[in-house]
N, C-alpha and C positions, 0 to 999 in steps of 0.2 A: 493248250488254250482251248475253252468252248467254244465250239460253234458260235452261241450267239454272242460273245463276246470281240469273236474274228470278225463275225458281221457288223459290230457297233463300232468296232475301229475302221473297217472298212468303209464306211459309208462316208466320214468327215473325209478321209484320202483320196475317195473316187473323187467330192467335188472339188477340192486342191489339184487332183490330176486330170479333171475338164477343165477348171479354168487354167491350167499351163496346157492343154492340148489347145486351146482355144489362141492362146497366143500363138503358138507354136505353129499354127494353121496361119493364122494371117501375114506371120512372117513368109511362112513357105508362098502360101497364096501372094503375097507381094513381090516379091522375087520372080517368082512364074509371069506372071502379067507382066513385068518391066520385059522380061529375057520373051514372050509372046508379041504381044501388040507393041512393042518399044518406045510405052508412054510408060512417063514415071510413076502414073497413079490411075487407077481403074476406076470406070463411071462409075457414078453413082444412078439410084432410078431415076432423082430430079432433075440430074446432070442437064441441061438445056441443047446443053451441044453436042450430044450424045444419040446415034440411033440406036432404035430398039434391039437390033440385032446383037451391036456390043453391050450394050445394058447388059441383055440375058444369057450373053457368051459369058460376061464376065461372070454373073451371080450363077451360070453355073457350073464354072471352075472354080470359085469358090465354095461352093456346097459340096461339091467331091472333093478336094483338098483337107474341107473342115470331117466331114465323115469317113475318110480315108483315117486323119487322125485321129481320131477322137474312138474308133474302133482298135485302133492299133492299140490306142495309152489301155484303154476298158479290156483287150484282152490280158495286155502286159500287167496289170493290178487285177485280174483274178488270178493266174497264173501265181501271179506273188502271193497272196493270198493262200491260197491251194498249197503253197511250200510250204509257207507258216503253220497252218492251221492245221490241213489237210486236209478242208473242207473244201467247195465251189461256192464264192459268194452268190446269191440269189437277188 
């Protein structure tokens, strides 16, 4: 397979494999918060009855939950990529 043909398939899979790392994150991230603060569901920023301190505890355990995975799926689909092809998508 060419290069740029690995690359033109690749690019529709990476965003098919963000938006399932993307679920996959807030699942995790939800789970985490129930079994951490042992509320069923994690502030929001408007949340009223919420302080700032869990606001920003929360958003950011979830931004490392979300870039933990999302790093993980993006090296696992080059990798794959890289078998296929024998290229390193760019």
């Amino acid at each position: 397979m060419s290069r740029r043909i690995g690359m033109a398939a690749y690019k529709p899979a990476g965003v098919l494999m963000g938006i399932a790392a993307g679920t996959v994150a807030g699942a995790i991230f939800r789970q985490v918060w129930k079994m951490t603060a042992g509320d069923g569901e994690a502030p929001t920023a408007t949340d009223e009855d919420r302080n700032w301190g869990e606001i920003l505890a929360a958003a950011a355990l979830q931004g490392a939950i979300f870039a933990v995975v999302r790093a993980a799926v993006d090296r696992g689909g080059a990798v794959g990529v890289r078998r296929l092809t024998g290229h390193w998508p760019d």
